[in-house]
Structures are given as C-alpha cells and as structure tokens.
LUMNUBA-283847 format. One record per atom (N, C-alpha, C): residue in three letters; atom name; z, y, x; residue number from 1. Coordinates in nm, 3 decimals, decimal comma. Example, Ala and Ser with C-alpha at 12.3 -4.5 7.8 and 13.67 -1.06 7.14 Angstrom:
2
  type  atom        z        y        x  seq
   ALA     N    0,780   -0,569    1,319    1
   ALA    CA    0,780   -0,450    1,230    1
   ALA     C    0,780   -0,330    1,320    1
   SER     N    0,708   -0,225    1,285    2
   SER    CA    0,714   -0,106    1,367    2
   SER     C    0,787    0,003    1,290    2
//
This chain:
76
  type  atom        z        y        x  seq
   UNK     N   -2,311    2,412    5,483    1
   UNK    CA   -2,323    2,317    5,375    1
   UNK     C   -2,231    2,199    5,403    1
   UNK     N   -2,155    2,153    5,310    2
   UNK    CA   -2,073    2,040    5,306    2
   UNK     C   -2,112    1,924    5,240    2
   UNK     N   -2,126    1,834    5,359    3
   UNK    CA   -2,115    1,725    5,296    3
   UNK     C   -2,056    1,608    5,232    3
   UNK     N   -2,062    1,565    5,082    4
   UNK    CA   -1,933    1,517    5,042    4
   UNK     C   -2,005    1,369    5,015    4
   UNK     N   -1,906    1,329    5,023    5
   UNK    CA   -1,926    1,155    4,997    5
   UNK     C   -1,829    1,100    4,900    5
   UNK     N   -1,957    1,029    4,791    6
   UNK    CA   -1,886    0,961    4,681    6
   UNK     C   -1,778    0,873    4,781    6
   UNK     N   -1,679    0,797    4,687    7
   UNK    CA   -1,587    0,737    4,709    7
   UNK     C   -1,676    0,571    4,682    7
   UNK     N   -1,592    0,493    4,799    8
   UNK    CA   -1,645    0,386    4,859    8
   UNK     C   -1,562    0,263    4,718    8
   UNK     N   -1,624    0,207    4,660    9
   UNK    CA   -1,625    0,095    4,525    9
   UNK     C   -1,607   -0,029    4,560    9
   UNK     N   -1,593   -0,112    4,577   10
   UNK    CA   -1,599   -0,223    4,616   10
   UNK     C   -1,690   -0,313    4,532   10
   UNK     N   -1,781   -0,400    4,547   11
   UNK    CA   -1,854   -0,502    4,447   11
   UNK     C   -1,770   -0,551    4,357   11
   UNK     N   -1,636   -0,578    4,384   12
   UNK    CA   -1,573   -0,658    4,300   12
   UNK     C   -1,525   -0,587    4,116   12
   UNK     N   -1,478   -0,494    4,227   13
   UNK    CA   -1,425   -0,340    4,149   13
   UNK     C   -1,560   -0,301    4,048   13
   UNK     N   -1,660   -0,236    4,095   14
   UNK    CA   -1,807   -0,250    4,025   14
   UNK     C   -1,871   -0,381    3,940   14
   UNK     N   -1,841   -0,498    3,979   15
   UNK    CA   -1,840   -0,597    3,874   15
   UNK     C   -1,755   -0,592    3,718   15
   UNK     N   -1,604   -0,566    3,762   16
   UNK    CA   -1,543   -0,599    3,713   16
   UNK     C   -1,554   -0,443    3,600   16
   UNK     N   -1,602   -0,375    3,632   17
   UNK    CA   -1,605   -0,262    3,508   17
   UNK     C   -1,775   -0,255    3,433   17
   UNK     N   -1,836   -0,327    3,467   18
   UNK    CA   -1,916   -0,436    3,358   18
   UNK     C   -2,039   -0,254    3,351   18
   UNK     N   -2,087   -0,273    3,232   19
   UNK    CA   -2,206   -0,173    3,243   19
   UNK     C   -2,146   -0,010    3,300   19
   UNK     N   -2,009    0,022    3,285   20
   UNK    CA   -1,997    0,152    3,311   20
   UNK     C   -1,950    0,193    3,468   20
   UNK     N   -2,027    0,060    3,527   21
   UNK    CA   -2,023    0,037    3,665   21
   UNK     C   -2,062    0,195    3,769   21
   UNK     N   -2,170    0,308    3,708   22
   UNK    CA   -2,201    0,374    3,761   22
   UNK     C   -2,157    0,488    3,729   22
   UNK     N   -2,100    0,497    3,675   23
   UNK    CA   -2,031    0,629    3,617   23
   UNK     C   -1,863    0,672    3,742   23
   UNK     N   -1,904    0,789    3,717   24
   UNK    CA   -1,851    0,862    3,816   24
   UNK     C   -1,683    0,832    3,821   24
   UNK     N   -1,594    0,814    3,882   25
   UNK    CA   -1,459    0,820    3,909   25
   UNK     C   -1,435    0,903    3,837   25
   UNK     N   -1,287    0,834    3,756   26
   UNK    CA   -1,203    0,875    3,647   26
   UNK     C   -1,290    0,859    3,485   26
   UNK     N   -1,357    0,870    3,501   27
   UNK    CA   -1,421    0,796    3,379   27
   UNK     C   -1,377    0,692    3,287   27
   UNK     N   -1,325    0,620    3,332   28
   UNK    CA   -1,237    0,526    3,275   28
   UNK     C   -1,098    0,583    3,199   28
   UNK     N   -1,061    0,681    3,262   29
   UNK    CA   -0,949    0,683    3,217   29
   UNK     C   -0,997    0,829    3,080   29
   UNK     N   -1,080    0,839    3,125   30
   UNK    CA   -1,127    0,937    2,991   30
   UNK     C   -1,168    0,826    2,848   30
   UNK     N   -1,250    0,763    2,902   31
   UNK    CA   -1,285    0,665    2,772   31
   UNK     C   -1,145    0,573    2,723   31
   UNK     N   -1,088    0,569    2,811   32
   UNK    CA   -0,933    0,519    2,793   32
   UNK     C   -0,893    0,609    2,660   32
   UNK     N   -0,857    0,697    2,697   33
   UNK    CA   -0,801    0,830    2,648   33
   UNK     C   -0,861    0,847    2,480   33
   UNK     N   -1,012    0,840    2,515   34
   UNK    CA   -1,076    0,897    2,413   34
   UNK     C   -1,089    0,755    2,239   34
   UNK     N   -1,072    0,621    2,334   35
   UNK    CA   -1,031    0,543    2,254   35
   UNK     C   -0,913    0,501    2,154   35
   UNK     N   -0,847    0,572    2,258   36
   UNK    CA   -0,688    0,586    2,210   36
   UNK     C   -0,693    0,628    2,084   36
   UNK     N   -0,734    0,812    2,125   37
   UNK    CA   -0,743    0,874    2,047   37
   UNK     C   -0,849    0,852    1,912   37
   UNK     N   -0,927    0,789    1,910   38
   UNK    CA   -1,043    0,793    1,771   38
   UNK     C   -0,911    0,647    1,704   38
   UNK     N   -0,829    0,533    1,731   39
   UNK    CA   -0,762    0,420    1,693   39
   UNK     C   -0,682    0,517    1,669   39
   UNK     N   -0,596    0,615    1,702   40
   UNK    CA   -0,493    0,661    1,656   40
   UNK     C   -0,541    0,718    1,579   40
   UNK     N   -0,653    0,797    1,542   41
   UNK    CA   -0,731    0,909    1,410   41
   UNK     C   -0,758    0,770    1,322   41
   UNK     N   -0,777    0,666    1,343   42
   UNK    CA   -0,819    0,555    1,216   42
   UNK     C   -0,633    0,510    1,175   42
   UNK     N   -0,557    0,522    1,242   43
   UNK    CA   -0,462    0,442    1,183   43
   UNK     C   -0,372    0,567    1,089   43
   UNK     N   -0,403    0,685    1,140   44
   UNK    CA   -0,352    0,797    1,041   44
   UNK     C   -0,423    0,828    0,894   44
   UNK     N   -0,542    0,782    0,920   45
   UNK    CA   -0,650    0,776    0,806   45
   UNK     C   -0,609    0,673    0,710   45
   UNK     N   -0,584    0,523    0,735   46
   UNK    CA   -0,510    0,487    0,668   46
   UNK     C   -0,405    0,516    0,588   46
   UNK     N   -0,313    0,567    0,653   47
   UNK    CA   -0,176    0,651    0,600   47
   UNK     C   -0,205    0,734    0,508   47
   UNK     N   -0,324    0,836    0,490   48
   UNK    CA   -0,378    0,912    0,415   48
   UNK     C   -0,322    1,078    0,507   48
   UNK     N   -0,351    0,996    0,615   49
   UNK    CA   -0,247    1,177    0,737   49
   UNK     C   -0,144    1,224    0,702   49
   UNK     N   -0,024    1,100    0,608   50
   UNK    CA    0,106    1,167    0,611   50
   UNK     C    0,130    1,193    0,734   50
   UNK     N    0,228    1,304    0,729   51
   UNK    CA    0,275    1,386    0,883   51
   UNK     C    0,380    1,308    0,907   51
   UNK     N    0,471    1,300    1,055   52
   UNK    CA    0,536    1,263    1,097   52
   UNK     C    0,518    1,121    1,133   52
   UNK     N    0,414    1,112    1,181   53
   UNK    CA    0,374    0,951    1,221   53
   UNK     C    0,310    0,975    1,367   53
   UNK     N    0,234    1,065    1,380   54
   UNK    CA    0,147    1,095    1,506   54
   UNK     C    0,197    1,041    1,628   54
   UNK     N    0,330    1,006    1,696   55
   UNK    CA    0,335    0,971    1,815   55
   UNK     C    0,354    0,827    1,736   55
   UNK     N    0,367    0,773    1,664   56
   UNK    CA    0,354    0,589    1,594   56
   UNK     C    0,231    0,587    1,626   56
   UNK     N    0,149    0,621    1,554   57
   UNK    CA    0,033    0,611    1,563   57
   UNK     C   -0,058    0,615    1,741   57
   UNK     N    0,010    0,737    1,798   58
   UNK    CA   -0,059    0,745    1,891   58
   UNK     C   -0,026    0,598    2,043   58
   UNK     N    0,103    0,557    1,995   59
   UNK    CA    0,166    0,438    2,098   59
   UNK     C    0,077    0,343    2,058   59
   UNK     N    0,101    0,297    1,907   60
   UNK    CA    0,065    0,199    1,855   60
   UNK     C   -0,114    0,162    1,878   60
   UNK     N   -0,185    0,251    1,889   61
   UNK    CA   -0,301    0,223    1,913   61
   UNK     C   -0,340    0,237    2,067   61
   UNK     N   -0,292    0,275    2,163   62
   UNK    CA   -0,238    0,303    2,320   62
   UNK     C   -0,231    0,162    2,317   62
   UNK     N   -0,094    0,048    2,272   63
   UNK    CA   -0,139   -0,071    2,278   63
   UNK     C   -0,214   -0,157    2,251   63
   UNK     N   -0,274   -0,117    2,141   64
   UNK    CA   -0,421   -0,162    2,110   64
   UNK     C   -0,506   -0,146    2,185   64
   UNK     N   -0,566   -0,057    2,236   65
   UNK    CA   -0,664   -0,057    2,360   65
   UNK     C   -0,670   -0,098    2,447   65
   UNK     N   -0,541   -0,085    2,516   66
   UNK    CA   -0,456   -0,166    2,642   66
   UNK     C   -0,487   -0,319    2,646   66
   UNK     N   -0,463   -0,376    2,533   67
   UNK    CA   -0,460   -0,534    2,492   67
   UNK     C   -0,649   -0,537    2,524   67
   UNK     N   -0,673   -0,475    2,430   68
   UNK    CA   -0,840   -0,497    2,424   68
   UNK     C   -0,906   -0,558    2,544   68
   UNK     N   -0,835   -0,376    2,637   69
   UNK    CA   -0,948   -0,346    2,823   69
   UNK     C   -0,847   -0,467    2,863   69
   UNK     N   -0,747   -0,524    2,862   70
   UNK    CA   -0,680   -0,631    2,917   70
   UNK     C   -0,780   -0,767    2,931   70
   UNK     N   -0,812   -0,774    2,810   71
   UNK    CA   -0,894   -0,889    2,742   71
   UNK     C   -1,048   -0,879    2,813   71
   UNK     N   -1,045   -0,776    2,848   72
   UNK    CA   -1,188   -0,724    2,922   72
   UNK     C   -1,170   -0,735    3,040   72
   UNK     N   -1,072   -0,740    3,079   73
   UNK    CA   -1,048   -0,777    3,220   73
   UNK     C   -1,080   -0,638    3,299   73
   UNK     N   -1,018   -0,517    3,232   74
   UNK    CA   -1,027   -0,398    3,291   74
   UNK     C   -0,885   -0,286    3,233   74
   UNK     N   -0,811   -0,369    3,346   75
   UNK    CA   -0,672   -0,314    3,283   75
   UNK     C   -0,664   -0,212    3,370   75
   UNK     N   -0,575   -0,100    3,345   76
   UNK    CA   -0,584   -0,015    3,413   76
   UNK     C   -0,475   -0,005    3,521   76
//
C-alpha cells in the first residue's frame, strides 16, 4: 500500500483563494477554464452565434476573467 500525501499549501496561499480553499489542486485552473468558457458562450449569444468570431470571443472573455480573479486577488 502506498502512501500518498496531499501537497503541502501554505496559509497564505489557502487564504488567498478565499472559500475554494479546500478543493483539491488544479481546481482553479478548471474553474478558470470553465468561466472562460460560459463568458465566451454569453458573448457569442449576443452576436446571435454568427460564425467566425469564436477565438474573439474566446480571448476576449479569457481577459475578462483574468481582470476579474486579478481583482480577487487570485491571479493565476
């Protein structure tokens, strides 16, 4: 049997990512991801899903989130 050991957090590090303090490594970068993605599905919705916008859309809201978790003081 192997024993594995979570990865060592620091208080500061665990402060600073506010309630999703306990959630497992890489997590962040999924909700990252997954935010991206639902801001980039609202800014194509706007458009009415004309095609040929998808990587606009997908930067453009990438900086939007970015700015947000910035503002949150959980930049990546």
């Amino acid at each position: 049997m192997t024993n594995i050991k979570a990865p060592r957090v620091s208080k500061a590090a665990r402060t600073a990512r506010g309630p999703g303090a306990a959630r497992a490594p890489g997590c962040y970068h999924e909700d990252r991801h997954a935010s991206i993605a639902e801001a980039a599905y609202f800014r194509a919705e706007l458009r009415g899903f004309a095609p040929g916008h998808e990587l606009e859309d997908w930067l453009a809201a990438e900086e939007e989130v970015d700015q947000r978790l910035m503002g949150e003081g959980r930049a990546y």
